[in-house]
C-alpha positions in Angstrom: 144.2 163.9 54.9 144.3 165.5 51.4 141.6 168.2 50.2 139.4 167.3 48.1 140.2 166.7 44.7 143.6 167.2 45.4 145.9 166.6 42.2 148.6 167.1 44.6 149.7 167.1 48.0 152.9 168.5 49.7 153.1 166.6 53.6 155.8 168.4 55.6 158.0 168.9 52.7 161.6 170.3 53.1 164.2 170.7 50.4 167.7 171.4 51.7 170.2 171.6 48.7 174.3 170.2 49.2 175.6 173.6 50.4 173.3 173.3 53.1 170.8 176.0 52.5 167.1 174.8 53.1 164.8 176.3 50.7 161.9 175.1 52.1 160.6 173.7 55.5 157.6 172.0 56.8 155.2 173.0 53.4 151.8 171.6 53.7 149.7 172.2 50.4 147.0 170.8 48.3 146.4 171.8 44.7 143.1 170.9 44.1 141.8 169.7 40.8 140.3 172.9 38.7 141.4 176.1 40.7 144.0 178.7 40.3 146.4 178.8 43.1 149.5 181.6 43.1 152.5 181.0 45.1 153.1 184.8 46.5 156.3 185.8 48.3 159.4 187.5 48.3 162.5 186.5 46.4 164.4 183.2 47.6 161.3 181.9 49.5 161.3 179.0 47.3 158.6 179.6 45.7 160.4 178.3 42.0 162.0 175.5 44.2 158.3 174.2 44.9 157.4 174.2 41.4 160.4 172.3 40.6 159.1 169.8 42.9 156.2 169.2 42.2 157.1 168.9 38.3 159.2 166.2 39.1 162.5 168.5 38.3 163.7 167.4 41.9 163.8 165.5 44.9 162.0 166.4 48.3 164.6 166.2 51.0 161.8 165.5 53.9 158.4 164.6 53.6 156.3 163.4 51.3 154.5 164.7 47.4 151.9 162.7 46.4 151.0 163.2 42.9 147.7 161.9 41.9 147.8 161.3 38.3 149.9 158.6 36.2 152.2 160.0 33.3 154.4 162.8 34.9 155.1 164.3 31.7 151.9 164.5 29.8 150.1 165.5 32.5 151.8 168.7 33.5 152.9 171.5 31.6 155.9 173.9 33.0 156.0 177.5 31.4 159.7 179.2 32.8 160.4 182.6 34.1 162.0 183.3 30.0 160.1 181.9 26.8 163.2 179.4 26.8 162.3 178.8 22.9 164.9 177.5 20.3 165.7 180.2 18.3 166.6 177.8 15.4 163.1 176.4 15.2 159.9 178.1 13.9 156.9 178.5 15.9 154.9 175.1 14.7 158.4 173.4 15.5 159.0 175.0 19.2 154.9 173.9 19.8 155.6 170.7 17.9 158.4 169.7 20.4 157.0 167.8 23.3 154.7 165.5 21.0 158.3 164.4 18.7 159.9 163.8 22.0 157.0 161.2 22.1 157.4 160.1 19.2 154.6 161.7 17.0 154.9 162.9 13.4 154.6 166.6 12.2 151.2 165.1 10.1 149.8 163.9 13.3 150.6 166.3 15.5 149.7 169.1 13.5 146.1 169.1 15.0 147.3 169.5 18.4 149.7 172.0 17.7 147.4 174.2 15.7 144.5 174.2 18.5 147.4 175.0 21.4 148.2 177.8 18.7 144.5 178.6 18.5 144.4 178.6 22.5 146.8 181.6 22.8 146.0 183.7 19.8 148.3 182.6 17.4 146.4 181.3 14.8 148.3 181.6 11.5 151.9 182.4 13.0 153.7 178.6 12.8 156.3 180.0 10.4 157.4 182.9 12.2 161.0 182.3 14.1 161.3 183.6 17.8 163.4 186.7 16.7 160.6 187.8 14.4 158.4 188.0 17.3 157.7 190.9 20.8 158.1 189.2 24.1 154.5 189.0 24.5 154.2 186.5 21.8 157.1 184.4 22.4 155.7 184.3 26.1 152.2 182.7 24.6 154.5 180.1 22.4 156.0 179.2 25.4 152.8 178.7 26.6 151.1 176.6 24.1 154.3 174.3 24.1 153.2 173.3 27.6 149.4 173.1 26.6 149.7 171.0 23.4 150.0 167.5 25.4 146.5 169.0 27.2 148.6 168.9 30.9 146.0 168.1 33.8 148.2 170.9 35.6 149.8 173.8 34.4 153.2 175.2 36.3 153.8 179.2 35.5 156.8 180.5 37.1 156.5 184.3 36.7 155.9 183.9 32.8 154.7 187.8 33.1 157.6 189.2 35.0 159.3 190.3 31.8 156.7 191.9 30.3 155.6 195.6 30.0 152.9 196.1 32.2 150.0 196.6 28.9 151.5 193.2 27.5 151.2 191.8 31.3 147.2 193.0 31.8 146.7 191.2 28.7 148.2 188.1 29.0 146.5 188.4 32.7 142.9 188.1 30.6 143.9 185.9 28.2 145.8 183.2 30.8 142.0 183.3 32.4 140.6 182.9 28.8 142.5 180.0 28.4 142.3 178.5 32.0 138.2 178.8 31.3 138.7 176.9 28.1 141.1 173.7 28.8 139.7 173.6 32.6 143.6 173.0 33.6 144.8 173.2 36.9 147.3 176.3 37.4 149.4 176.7 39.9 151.2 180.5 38.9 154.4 181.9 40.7 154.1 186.0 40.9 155.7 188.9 43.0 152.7 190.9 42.2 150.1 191.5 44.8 147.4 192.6 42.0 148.3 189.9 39.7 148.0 187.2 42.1 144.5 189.4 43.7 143.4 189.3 39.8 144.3 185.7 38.6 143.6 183.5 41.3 140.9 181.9 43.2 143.2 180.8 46.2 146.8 182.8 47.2 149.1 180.6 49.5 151.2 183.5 50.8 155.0 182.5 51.6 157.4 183.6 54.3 161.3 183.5 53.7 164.5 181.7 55.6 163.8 178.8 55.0 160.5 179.3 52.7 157.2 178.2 54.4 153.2 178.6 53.4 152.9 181.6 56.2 148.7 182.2 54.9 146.2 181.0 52.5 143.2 183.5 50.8 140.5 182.3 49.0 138.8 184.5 46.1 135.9 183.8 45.1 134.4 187.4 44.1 132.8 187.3 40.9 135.0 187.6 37.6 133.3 190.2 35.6 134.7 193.4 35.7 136.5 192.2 39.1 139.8 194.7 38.7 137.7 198.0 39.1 135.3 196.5 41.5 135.9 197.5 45.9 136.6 193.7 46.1 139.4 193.3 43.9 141.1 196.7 46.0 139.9 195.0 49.2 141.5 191.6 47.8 145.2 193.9 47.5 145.3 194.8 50.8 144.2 191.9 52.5 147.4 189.9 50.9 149.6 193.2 51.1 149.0 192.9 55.0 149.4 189.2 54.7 152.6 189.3 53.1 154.1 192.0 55.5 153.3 190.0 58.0 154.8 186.7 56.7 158.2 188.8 55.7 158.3 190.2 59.6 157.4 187.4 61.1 
C-alpha cells in the first residue's frame, strides 16, 4: 500500500545495468506529496541512479514505480550535479528552454520565465551569459530552468556539491525559500549530514553494494533558527550513527 499522498512509489525496485553491476536492490520508497525528502549515502549507492528513475531517465530492472501524476515532463523538474547551461544562450534563453521545447513563444513565455527568475533572485539578469556569472548563480539558473513549467516534483542531485561552503548555506535558505513558495515536492541528493539534517523533513539513509534504503528519519523540529538550535546538532548525529551503521552493515 502506498503512503499517503504519495506522488511516487518505488515497490521492490532493482536496477542492474548490462555489465552486470546492480545499483540498486529491493528499494521501497514513497515520496509523498509536499515534503522534502534527501537521499543520504555514500558514493555509488545509487542514490543518482534512483533519481534517474524516477525522472523517467531509465528503466527499473525489477519491480515496480508508480508515478501518480500524468505528463512526465511538466510535472518534474531535474536540477544536475553541474549547472549543465548552454553557454551560447543568455539567461532568459537557458530559463526559456523547456517551454520552446513545448512549443511556446519568447512573448508568451516571458511571464513564466521572469517569475522562475523572480523565484531564485534573479530578477533583472536575463541578458547576462553563463560565463559572466559565479557558480552560485548559474546553479540558481539551473534551477529556475526546472521550475518555470511549475514541476509538481523537483529532482536535485547534489546541485550544492560544487559550491563554496558560504554560497552553499545560502542557497540551503533560499532552496527552503523557494520550496515554501511553489509548495513543490523535492526530493534532494546530498553527501552532507548537516545539509540533509538542515533541508529536509524526512532522510532515507542508503547503504552501498548493491544500494538499498538501510533507515528513514523524520524532522519535524521547528524551522526558525533550527541550525543553532540542540535539535538540529541532535538531528547530525542521529543520521551520522545512521549512516555508519548502513556503511558497516
Amino acid at each position: 500500500m502506498s503512503g499517503p499522498h504519495a506522488l511516487v512509489s518505488l515497490r521492490g525496485v532493482g536496477k542492474t545495468y548490462a555489465a552486470g553491476v546492480a545499483a540498486l536492490r529491493d528499494v521501497d520508497l514513497d515520496i509523498r506529496a509536499g515534503e522534502f525528502l534527501t537521499l543520504l549515502g555514500p558514493s555509488g549507492c545509487g542514490k543518482s541512479t534512483m533519481l534517474r528513475l524516477i525522472a523517467g531517465l531509465d528503466r527499473v530492472s525489477s519491480g515496480e514505480l508508480i508515478r501518480r501524476f500524468e505528463d512526465v515532463g511538466a510535472a518534474i523538474g531535474f536540477v544536475f550535479q553541474e549547472p549543465t547551461l548552454m553557454p551560447w544562450a543568455n539567461v532568459f534563453d537557458n530559463v526559456f528552454l523547456p517551454l520552446r521545447l513545448r512549443g511556446k513563444s519568447r512573448r508568451s513565455a516571458a511571464p513564466a520565465v521572469a517569475e522562475a527568475l523572480s523565484l531564485v533572485g534573479l530578477t533583472g539578469s536575463h541578458e547576462a551569459y553563463p560565463r559572466e556569472l559565479s557558480g552560485g548563480m548559474r546553479m540558481r539558473v539551473s534551477i529556475a530552468r526546472a521550475l518555470v513549467l511549475r514541476p509538481r516534483l523537483l529532482l536535485m542531485d547534489e546541485p550544492f556539491a560544487a559550491l563554496d561552503e558560504i554560497a552553499r548555506l545560502r542557497l540551503n535558505d533560499d532552496l527552503l525559500r523557494l520550496k515554501e513558495a511553489t509548495g513543490a515536492t523535492i526530493v534532494f541528493v546530498t553527501h552532507s549530514i548537516y545539509e540533509s539534517a538542515y533541508l529536509s523533513t524526512r532522510i532515507a539513509v542508503m547503504a552501498p553494494g548493491p544500494g538499498r534504503i538501510a533507515t528513514e528519519i523524520t524532522n519535524d523540529a521547528p524551522r526558525e533558527h533550527f541550525r543553532d538550535s540542540p535539535a538540529f546538532a541532535a538531528l547530525c548525529r542521529q543520521i551520522s550513527g545512521a549512516l555508519h551503521q548502513a556503511m558497516n552493515e
